[in-house]
N, C-alpha and C positions, 0 to 999 in steps of 0.2 A: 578439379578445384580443391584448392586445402582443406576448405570445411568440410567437403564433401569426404574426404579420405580421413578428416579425424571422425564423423559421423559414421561411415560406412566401413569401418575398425572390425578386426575381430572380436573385440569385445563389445562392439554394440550387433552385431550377429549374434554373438551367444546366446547377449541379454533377452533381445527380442526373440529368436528364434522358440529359446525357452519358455519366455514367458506367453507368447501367443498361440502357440502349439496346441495348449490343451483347451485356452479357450476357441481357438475355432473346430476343435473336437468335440466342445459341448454343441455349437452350433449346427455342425455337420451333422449329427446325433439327433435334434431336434428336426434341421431339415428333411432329413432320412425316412422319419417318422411321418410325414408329414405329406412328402413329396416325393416321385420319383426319385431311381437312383441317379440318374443323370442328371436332375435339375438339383438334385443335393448337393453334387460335386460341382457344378456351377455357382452354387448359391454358397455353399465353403469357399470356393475360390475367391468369389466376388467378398465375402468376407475380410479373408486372408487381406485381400490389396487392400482396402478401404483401411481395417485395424494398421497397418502396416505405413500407409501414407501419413495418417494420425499421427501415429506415432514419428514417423521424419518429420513431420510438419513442427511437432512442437521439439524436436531436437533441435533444428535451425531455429526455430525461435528463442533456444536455450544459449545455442550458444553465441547467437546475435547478440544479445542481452548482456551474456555473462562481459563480450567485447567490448560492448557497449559500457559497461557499468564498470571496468578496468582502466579504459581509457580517458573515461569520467573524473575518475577519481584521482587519476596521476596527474591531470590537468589542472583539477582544484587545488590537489596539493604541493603540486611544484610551478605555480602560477598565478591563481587568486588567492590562495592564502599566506603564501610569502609578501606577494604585495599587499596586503592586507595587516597582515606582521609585522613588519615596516612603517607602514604608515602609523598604524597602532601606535608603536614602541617611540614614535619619535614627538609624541603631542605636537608643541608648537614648535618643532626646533626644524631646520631647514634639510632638504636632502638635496642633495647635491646632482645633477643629471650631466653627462659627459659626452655632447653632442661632437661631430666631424671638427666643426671650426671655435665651436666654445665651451662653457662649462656655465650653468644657471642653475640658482637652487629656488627651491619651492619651499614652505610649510604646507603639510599634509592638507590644510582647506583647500588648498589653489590646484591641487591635482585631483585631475578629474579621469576616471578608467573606461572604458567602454568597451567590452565584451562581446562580441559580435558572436551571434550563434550562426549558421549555415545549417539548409535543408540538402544538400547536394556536393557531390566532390565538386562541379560545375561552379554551383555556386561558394565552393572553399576557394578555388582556383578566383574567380572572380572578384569576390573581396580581399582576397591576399594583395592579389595585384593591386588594385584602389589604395591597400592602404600601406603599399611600400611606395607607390609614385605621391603619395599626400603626406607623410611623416616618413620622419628622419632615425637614423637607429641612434639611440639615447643609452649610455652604460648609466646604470645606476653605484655608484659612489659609494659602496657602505658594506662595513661587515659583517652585514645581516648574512651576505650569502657569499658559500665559501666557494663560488666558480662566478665567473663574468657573467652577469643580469642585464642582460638591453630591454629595450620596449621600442616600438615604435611611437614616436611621441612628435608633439607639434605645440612651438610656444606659440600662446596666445592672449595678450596684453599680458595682463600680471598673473597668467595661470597657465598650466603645461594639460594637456591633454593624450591621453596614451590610447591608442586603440588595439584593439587585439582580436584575434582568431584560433580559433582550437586548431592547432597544425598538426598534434598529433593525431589529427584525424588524417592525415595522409598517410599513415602504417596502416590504413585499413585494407590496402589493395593487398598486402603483403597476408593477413589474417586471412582475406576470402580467397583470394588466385595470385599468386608472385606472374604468374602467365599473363594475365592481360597486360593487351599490346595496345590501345586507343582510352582516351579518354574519354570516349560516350563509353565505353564498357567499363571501362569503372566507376564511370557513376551511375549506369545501369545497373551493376551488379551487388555497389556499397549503399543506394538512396536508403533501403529503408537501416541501415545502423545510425545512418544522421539523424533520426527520429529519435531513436531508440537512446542516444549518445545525449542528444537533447533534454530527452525527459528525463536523465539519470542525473545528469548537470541538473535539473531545474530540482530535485531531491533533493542534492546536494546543497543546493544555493538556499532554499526554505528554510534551514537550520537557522542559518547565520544572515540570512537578507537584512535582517533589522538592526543589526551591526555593522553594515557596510555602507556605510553611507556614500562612502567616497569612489563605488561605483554601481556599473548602471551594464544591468545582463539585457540585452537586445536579443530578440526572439526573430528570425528570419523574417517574418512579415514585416518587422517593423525596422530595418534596420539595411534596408535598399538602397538608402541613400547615395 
């Protein structure tokens, strides 16, 4: 597995090997003293694995996190705060949306955003598909950005509605194992970075919550629809 081979590096052998060495030679020292020499060298050992598991355990959790909190952040920045920017910069003046068979413009009130979070690749999979068979892909109109911008979006009476999905969370298969071959293992193997991916987004989003009025962050519980 990838993480496991950038984890299990020569340089995190060094690290560890060095830095745990002498503390379970204080232990073994202590055991010695204490207890048989046979139950020393079991009771060193049992040490050895337990400091050693410790330590992997909050590795993967480091660099679950550090993923998680990378892919957080390219989302908000090249996604909610663009359309955000956008809507900002344009007060009451109309933007223009560039659907298959027409072209409708909105002022910033009458667009509405809906950010759909997911607990699961299962569940990415899931609402992706919902919300390519329920809205239409929409190019956004404007020189705000200097490559082609769509949304999935859906007019409704006098207001457009855009829904969205963190999609960059499908590179996550590629970060933990490019190998897995089924989609229950990759969403076995990715569940807890959706959490993690989650809460780094909802960090993100507390800055600026009270400035975005013109969208609406759905939290997987709430957002089944």
């Amino acid at each position: 597995m990838t993480k496991l081979k950038l984890i299990f590096s020569l340089g995190f052998f060094k690290e560890t090997i060095s830095s745990l060495i002498p503390t379970v030679f204080v232990y073994f020292d202590f055991y010695s003293k204490n207890f048989s020499l046979f139950y020393a060298k079991c009771l060193g050992g049992l040490t050895f694995i337990v400091l050693i598991s410790i330590i992997l355990f909050l590795k993967l959790r480091e660099y679950r996190i550090s993923i998680a909190k990378a892919l957080a952040y390219g989302y908000f920045k090249n996604y909610i705060e663009k359309l955000y920017e956008l809507l900002s910069s344009k007060g009451k003046n109309k933007i223009e949306f560039i659907f298959q068979d027409t072209k409708k413009s909105y002022t910033p009130k009458d667009i509405i955003i809906k950010l759909n979070l997911t607990n699961s690749y299962l569940d990415l999979l899931a609402k992706d598909k919902k919300i390519k068979s329920n809205y239409e892909i929409a190019y956004i109109d404007s020189t705000a950005f200097n490559y082609p911008f769509f949304v999935y979006a859906k007019k409704k009476n006098k207001r457009i509605i855009i829904q969205d999905i963190p999609r960059t969370l499908y590179s996550l298969k590629y970060y933990v194992d490019p190998d897995l071959d089924s989609v229950d293992k990759i969403d076995h193997e990715t569940r807890r970075y959706f959490s993690s991916f989650n809460h780094e987004l909802h960090k993100l989003w507390a800055k600026v919550k009270h400035t975005h009025g013109h969208f609406e962050l759905l939290d997987p519980i709430n957002n089944s629809r």
